[in-house]
ChimeraX commands (.cxc) that place a marker at each C-alpha (Angstrom):
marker #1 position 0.00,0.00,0.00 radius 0.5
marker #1 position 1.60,3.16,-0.97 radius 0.5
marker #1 position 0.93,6.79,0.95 radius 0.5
marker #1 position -0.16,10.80,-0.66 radius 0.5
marker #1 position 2.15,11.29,-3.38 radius 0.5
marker #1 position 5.10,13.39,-2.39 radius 0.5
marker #1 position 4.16,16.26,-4.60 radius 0.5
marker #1 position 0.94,18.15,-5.66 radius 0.5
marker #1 position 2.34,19.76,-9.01 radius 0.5
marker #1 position 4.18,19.15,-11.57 radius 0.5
marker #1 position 6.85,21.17,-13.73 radius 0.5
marker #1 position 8.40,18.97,-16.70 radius 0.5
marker #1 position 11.53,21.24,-17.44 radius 0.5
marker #1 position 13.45,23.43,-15.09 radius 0.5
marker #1 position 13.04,26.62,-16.89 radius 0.5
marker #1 position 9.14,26.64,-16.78 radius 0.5
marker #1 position 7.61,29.32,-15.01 radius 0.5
marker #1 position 4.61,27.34,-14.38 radius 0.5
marker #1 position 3.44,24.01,-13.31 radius 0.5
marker #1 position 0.61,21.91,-13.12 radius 0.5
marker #1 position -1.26,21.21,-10.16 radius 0.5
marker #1 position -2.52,17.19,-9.37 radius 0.5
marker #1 position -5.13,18.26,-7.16 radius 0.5
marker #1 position -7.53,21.16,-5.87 radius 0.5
marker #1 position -5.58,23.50,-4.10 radius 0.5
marker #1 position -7.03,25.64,-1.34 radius 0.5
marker #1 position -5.87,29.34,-0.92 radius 0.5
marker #1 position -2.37,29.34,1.86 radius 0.5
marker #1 position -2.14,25.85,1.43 radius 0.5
marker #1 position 1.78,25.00,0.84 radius 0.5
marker #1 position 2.12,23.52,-2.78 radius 0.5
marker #1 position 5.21,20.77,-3.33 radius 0.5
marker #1 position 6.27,21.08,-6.64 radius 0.5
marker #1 position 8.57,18.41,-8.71 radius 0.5
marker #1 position 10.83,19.37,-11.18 radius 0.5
marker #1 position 12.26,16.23,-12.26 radius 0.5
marker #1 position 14.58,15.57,-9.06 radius 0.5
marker #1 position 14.26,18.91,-7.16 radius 0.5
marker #1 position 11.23,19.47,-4.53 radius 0.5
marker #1 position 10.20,22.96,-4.22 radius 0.5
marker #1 position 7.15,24.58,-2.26 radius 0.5
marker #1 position 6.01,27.60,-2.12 radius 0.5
marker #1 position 2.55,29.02,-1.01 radius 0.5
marker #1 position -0.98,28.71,-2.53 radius 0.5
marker #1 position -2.04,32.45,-3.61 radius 0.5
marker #1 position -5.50,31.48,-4.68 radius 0.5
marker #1 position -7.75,28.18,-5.04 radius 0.5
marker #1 position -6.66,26.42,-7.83 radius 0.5
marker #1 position -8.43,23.78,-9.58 radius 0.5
marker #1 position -7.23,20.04,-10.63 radius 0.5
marker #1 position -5.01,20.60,-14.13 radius 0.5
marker #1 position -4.51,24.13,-13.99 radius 0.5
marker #1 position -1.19,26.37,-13.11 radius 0.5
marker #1 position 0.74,27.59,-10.44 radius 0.5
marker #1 position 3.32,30.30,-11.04 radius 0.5
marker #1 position 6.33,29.23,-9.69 radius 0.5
marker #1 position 7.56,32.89,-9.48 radius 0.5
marker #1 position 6.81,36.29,-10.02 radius 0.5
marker #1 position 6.06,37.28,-13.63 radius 0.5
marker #1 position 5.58,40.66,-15.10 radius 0.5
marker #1 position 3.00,42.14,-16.86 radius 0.5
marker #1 position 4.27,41.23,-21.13 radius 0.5
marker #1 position 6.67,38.97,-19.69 radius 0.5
marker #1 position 6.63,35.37,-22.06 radius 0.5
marker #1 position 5.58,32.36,-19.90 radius 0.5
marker #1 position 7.45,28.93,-20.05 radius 0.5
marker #1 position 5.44,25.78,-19.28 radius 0.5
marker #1 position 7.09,22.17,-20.80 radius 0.5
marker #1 position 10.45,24.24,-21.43 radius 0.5
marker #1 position 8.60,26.06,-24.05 radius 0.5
marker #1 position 6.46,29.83,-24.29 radius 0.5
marker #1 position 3.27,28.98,-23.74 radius 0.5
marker #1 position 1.68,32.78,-23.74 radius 0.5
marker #1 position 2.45,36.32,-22.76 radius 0.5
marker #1 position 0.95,37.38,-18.90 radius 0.5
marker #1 position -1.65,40.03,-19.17 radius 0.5
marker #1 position -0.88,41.37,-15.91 radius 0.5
marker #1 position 1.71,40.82,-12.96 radius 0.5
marker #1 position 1.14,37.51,-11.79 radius 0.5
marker #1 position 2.25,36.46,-8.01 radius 0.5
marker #1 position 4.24,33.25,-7.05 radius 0.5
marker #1 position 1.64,31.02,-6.44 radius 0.5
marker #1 position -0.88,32.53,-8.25 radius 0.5
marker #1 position -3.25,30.62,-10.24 radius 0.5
marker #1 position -2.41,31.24,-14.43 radius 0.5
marker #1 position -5.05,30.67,-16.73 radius 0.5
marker #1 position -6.90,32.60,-19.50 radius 0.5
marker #1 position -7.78,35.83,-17.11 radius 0.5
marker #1 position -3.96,36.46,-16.45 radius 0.5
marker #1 position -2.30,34.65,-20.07 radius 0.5
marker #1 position -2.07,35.59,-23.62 radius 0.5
marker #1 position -2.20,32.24,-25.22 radius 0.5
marker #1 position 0.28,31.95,-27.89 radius 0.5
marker #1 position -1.22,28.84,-28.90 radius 0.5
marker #1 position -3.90,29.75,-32.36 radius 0.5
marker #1 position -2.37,32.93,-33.13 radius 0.5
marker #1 position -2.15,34.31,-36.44 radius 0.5
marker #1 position 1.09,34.89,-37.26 radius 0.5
marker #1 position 1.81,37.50,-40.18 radius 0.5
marker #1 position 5.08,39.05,-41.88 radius 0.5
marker link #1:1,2 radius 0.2
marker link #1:2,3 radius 0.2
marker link #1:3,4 radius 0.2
marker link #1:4,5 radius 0.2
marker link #1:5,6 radius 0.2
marker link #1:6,7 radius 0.2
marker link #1:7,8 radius 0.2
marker link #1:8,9 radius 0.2
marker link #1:9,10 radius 0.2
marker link #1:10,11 radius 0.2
marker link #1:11,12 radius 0.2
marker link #1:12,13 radius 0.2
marker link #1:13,14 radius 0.2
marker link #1:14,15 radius 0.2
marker link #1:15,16 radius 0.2
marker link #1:16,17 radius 0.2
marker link #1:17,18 radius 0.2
marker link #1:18,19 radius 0.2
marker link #1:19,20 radius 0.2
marker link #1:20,21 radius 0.2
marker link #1:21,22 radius 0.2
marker link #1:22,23 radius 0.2
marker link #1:23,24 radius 0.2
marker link #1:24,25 radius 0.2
marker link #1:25,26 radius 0.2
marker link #1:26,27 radius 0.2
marker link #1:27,28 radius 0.2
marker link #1:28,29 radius 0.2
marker link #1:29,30 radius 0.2
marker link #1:30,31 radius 0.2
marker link #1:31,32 radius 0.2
marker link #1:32,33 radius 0.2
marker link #1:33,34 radius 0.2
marker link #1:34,35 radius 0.2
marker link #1:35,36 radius 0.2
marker link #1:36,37 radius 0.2
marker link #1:37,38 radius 0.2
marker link #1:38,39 radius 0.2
marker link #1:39,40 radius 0.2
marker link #1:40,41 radius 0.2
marker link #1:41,42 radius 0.2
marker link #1:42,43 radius 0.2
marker link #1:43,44 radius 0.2
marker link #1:44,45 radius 0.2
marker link #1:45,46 radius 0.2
marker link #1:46,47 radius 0.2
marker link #1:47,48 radius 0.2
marker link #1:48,49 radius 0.2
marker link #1:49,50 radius 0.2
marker link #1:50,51 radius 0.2
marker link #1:51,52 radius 0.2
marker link #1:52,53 radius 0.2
marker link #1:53,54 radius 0.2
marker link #1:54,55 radius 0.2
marker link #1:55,56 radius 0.2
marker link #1:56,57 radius 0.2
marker link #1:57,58 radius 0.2
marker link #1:58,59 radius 0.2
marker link #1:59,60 radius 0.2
marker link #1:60,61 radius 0.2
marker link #1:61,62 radius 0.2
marker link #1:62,63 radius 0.2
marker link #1:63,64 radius 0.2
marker link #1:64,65 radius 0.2
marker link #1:65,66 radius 0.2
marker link #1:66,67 radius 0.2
marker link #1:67,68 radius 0.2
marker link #1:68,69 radius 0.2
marker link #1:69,70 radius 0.2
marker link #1:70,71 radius 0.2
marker link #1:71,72 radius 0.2
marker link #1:72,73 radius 0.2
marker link #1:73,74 radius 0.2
marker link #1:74,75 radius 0.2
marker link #1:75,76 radius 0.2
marker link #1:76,77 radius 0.2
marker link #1:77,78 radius 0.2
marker link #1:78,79 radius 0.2
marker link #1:79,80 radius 0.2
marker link #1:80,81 radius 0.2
marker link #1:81,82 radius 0.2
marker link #1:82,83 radius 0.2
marker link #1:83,84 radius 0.2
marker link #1:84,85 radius 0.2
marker link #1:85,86 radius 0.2
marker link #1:86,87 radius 0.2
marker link #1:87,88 radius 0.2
marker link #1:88,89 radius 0.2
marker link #1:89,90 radius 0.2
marker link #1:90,91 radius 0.2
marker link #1:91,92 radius 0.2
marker link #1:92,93 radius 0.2
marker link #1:93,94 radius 0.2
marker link #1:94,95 radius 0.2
marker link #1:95,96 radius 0.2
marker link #1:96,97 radius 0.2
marker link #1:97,98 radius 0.2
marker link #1:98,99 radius 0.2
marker link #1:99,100 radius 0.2
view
């Protein structure tokens, strides 16, 4: 019988500025976060739902966000470490027209 898995989000590549979360988080709740070997936690700024992100640091407002080692989108606004990223803070890169 095996116990709670030793992390509750995931980042596949250490230069992602995101990661996903395995579970619902609750606002202040502490957040262990595996990047490959490393263990990392860092503070729940909001309730964040099964599948969705966690910034692992602070991000500016324009600043291009890394999730899977690549840019995933462009933040909208400042976004907090441990803030949840989704459409209402993210520029999805992913779909755009690109011209020129």
């Amino acid at each position: 019988m095996s116990g709670p898995p030793a992390h509750d989000a995931v980042a596949l590549d250490a230069r992602d500025d995101v990661a996903t979360v395995l579970r619902d988080v609750e606002r202040g709740e502490t957040v262990r976060v595996r990047t490959g070997a490393e263990l990392r936690a860092l503070a729940s700024a909001e309730r964040i739902a099964l599948c969705h992100k966690v910034a692992l640091r602070d991000i500016a407002a324009g600043e291009a966000v890394r999730k899977y080692g690549e840019v995933i989108g462009e933040a909208l606004e400042a976004i907090a470490c441990g803030a949840h990223v989704h459409v209402h803070n993210l520029r999805s890169r992913r779909g755009t027209a690109r011209t020129g």
